[in-house]
PDB file of N, CA, C and O in Angstrom:
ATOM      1  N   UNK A   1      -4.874  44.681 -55.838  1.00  0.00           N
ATOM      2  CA  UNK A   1      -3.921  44.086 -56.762  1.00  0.00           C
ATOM      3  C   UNK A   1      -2.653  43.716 -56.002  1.00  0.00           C
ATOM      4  O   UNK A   1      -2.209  44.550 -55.213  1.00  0.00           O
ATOM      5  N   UNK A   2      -1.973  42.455 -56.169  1.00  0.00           N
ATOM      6  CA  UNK A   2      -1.045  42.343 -55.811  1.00  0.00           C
ATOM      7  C   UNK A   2       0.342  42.698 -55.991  1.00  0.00           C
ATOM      8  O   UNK A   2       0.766  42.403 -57.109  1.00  0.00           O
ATOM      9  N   UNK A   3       1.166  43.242 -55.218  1.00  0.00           N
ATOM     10  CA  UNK A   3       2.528  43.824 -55.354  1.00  0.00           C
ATOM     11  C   UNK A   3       3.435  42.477 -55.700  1.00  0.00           C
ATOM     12  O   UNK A   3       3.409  41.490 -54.966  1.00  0.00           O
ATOM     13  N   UNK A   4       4.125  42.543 -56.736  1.00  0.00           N
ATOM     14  CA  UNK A   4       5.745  41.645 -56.785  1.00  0.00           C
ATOM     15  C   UNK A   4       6.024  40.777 -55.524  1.00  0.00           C
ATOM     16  O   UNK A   4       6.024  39.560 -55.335  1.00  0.00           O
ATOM     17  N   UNK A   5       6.305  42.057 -54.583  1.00  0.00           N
ATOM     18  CA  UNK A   5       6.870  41.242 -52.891  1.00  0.00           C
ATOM     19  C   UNK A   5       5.622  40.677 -52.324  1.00  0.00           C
ATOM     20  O   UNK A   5       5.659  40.289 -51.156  1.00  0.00           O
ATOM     21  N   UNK A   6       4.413  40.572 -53.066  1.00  0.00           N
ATOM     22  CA  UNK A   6       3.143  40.144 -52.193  1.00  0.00           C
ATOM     23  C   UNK A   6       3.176  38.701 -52.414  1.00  0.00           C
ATOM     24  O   UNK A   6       2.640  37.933 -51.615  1.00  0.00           O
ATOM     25  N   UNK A   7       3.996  38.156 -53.836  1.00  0.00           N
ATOM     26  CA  UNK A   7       3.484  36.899 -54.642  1.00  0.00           C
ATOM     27  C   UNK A   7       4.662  35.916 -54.093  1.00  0.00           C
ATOM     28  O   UNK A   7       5.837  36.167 -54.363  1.00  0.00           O
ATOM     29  N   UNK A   8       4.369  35.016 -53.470  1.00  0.00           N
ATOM     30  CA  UNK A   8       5.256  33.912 -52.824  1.00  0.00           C
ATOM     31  C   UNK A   8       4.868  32.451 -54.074  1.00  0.00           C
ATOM     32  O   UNK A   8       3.758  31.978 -54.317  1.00  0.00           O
ATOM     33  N   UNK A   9       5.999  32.109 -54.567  1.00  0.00           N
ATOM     34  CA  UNK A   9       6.260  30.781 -55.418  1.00  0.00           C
ATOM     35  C   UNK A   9       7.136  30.115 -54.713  1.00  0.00           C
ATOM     36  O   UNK A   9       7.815  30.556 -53.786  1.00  0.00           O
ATOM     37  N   UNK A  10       7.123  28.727 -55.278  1.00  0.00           N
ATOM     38  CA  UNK A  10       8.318  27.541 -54.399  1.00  0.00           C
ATOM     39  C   UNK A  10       9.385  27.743 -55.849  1.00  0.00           C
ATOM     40  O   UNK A  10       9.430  28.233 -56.977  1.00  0.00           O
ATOM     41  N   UNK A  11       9.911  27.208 -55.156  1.00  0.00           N
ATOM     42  CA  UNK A  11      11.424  26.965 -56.216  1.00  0.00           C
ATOM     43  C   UNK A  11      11.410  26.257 -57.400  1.00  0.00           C
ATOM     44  O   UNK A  11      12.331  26.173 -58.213  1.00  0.00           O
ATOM     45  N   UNK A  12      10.104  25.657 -57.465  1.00  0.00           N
ATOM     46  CA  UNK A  12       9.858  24.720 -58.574  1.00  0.00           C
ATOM     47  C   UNK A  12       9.359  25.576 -59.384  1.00  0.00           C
ATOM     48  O   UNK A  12       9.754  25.432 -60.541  1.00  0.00           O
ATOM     49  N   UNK A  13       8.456  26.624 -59.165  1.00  0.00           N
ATOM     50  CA  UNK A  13       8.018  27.243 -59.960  1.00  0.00           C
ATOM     51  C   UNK A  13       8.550  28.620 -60.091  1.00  0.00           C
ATOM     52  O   UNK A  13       7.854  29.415 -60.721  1.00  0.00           O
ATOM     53  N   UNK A  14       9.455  28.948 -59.692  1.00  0.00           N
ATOM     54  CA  UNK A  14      10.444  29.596 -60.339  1.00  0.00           C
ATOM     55  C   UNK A  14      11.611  29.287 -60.860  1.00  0.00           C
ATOM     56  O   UNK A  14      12.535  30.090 -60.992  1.00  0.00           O
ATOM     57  N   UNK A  15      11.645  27.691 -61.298  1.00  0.00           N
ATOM     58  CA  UNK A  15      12.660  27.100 -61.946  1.00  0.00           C
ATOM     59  C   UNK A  15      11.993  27.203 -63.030  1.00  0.00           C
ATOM     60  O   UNK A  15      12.633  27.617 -63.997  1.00  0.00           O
ATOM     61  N   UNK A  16       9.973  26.747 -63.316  1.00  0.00           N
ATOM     62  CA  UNK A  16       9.574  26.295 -64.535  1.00  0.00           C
ATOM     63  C   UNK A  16       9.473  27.952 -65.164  1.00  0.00           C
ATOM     64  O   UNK A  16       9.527  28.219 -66.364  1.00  0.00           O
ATOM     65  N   UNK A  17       9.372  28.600 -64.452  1.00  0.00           N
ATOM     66  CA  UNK A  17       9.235  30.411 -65.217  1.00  0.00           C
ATOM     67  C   UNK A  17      10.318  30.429 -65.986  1.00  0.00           C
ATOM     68  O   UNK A  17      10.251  30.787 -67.162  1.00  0.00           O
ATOM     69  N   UNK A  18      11.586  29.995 -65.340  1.00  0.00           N
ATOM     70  CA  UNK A  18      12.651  30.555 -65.976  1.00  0.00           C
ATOM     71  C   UNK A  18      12.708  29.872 -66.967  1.00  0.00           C
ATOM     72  O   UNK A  18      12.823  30.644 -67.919  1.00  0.00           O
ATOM     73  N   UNK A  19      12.689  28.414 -67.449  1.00  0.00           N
ATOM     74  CA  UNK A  19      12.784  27.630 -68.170  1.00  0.00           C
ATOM     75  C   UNK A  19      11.983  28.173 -69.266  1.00  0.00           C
ATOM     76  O   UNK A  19      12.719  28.611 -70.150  1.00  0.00           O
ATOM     77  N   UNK A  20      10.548  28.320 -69.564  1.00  0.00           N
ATOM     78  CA  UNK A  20       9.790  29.197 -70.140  1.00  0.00           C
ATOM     79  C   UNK A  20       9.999  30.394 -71.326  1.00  0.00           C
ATOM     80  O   UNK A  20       9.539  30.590 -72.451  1.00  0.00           O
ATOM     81  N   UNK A  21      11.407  31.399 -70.006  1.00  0.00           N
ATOM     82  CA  UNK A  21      11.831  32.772 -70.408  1.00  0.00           C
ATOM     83  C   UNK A  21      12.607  32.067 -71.367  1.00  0.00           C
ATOM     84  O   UNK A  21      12.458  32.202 -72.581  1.00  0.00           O
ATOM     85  N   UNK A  22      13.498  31.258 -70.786  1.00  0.00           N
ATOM     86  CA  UNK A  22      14.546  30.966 -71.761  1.00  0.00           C
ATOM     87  C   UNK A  22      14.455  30.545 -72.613  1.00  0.00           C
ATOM     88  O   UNK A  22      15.394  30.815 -73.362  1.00  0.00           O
ATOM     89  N   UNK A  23      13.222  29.476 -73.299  1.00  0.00           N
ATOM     90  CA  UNK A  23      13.064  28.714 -74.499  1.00  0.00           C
ATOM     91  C   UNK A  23      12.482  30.218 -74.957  1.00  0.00           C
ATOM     92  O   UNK A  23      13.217  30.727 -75.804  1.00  0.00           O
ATOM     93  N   UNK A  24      11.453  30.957 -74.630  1.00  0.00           N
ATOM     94  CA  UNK A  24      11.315  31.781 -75.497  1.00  0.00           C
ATOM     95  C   UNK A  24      12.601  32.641 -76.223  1.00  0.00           C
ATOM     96  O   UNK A  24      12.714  32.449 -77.433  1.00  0.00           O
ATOM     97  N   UNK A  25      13.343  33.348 -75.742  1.00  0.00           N
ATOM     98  CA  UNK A  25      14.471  33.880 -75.844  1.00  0.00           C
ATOM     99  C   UNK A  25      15.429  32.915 -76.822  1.00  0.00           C
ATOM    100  O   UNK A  25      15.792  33.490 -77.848  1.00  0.00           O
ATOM    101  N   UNK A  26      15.812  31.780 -76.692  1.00  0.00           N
ATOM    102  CA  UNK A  26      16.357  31.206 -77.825  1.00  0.00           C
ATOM    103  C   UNK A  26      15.730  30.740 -78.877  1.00  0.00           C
ATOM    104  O   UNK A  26      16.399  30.228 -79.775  1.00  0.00           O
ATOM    105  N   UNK A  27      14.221  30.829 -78.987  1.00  0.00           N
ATOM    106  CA  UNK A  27      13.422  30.822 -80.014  1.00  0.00           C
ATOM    107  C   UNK A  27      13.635  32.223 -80.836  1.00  0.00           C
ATOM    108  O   UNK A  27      13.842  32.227 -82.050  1.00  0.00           O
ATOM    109  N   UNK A  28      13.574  33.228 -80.166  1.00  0.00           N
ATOM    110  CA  UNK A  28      13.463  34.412 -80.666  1.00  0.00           C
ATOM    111  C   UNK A  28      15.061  34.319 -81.291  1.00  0.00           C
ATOM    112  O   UNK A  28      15.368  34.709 -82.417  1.00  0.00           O
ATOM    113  N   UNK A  29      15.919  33.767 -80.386  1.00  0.00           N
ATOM    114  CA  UNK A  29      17.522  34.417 -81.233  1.00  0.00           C
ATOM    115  C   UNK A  29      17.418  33.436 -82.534  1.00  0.00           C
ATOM    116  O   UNK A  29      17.760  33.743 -83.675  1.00  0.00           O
ATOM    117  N   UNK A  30      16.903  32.263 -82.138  1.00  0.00           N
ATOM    118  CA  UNK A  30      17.130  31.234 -83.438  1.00  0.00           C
ATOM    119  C   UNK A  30      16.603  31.737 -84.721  1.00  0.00           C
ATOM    120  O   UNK A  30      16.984  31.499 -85.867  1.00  0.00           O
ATOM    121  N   UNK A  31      15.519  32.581 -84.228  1.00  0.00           N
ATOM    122  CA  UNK A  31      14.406  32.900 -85.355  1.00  0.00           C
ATOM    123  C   UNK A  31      15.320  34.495 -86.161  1.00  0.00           C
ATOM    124  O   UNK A  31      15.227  34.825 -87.343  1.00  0.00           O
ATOM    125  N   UNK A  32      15.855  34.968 -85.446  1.00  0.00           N
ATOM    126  CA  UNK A  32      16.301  36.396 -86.348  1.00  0.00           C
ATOM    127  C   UNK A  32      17.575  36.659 -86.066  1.00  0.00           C
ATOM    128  O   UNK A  32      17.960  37.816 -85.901  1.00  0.00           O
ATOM    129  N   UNK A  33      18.594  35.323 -85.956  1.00  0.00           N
ATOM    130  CA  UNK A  33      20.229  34.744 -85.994  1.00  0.00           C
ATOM    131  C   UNK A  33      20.339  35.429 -87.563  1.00  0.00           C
ATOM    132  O   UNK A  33      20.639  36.620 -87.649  1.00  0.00           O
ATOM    133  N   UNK A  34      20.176  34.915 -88.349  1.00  0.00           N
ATOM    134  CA  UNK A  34      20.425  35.629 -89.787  1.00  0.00           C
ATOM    135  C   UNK A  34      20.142  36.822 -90.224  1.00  0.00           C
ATOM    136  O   UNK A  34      20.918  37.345 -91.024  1.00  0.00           O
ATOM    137  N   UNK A  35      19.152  37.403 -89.861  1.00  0.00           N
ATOM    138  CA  UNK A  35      18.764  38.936 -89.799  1.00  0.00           C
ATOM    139  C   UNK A  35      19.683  39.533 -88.716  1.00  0.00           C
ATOM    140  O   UNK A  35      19.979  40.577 -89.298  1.00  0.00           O
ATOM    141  N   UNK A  36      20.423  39.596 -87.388  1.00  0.00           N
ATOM    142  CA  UNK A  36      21.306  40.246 -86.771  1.00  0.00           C
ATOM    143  C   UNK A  36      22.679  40.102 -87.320  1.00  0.00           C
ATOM    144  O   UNK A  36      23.400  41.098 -87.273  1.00  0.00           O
ATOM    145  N   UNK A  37      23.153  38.977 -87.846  1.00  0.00           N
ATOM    146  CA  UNK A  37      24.599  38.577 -88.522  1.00  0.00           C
ATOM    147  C   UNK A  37      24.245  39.533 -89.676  1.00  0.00           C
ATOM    148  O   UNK A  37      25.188  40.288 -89.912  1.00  0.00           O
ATOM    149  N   UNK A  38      23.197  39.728 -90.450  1.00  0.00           N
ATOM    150  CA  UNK A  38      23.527  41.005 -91.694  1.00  0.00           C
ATOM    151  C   UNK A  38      23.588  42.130 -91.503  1.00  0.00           C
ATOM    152  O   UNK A  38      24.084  42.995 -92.225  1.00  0.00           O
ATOM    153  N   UNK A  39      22.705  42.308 -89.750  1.00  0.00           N
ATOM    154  CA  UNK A  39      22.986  43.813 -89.117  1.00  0.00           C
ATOM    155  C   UNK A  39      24.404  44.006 -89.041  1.00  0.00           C
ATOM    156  O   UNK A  39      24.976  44.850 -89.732  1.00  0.00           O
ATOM    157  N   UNK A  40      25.087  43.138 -88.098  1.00  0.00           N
ATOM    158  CA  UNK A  40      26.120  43.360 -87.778  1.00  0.00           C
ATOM    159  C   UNK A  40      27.481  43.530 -88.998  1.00  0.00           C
ATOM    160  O   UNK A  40      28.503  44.136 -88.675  1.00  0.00           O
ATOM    161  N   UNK A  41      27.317  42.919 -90.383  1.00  0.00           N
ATOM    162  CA  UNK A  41      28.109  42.882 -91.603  1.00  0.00           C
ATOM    163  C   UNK A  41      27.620  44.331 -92.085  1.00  0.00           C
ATOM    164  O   UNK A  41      28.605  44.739 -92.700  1.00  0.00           O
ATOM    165  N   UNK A  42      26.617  45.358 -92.148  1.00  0.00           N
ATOM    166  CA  UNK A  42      26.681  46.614 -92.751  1.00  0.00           C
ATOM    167  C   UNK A  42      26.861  47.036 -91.911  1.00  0.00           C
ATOM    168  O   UNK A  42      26.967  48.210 -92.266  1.00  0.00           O
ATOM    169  N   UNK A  43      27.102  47.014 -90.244  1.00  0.00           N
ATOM    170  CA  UNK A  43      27.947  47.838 -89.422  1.00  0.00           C
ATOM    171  C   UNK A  43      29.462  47.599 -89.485  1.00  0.00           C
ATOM    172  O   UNK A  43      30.107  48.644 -89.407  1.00  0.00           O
ATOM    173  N   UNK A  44      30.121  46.575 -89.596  1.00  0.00           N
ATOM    174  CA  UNK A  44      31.326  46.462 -89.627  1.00  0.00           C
ATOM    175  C   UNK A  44      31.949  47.091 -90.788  1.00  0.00           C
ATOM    176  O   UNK A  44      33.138  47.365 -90.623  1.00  0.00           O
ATOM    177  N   UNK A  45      31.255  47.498 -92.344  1.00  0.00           N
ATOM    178  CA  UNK A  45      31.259  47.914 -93.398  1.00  0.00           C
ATOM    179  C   UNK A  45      31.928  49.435 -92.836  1.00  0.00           C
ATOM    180  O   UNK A  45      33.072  49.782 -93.129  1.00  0.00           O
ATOM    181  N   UNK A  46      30.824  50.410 -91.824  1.00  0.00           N
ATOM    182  CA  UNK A  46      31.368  51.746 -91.611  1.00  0.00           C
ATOM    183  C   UNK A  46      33.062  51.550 -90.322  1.00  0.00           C
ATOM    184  O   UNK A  46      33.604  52.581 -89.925  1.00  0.00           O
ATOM    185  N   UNK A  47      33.427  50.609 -90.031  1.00  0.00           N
ATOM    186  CA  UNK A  47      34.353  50.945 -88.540  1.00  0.00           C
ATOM    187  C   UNK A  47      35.760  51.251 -89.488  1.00  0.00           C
ATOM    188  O   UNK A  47      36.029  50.476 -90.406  1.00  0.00           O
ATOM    189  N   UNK A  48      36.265  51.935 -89.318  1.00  0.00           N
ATOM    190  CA  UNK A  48      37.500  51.688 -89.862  1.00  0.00           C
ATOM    191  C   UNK A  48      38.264  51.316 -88.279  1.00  0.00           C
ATOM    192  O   UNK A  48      37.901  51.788 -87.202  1.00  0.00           O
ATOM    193  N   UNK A  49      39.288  50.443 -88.476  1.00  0.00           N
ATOM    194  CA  UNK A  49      40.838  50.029 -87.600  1.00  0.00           C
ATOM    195  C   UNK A  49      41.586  50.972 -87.835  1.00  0.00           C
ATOM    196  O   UNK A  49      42.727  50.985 -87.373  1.00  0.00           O
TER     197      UNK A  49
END
């Protein structure tokens, strides 16, 4: 099996990985943006200033 430091990519294809990570990741925030903004409104409920 190959180790991490065993696997050699060009720059292109660790540009298209990242590109990849990232649409997933703003898919995911786009998708549960409204479900964390109501997390964050019944936490601000307990802070007192």
């Amino acid at each position: 099996m190959a180790k991490a430091e065993d696997v050699i990519i060009s720059q292109e294809q660790a540009h298209e990985f990242a590109k990849a990570i990232y649409a997933d990741i703003e898919d995911y925030i786009k998708q549960h943006q409204e479900e964390f903004e109501e997390f964050l409104a019944e936490q601000r409920k307990g802070v007192v200033l």
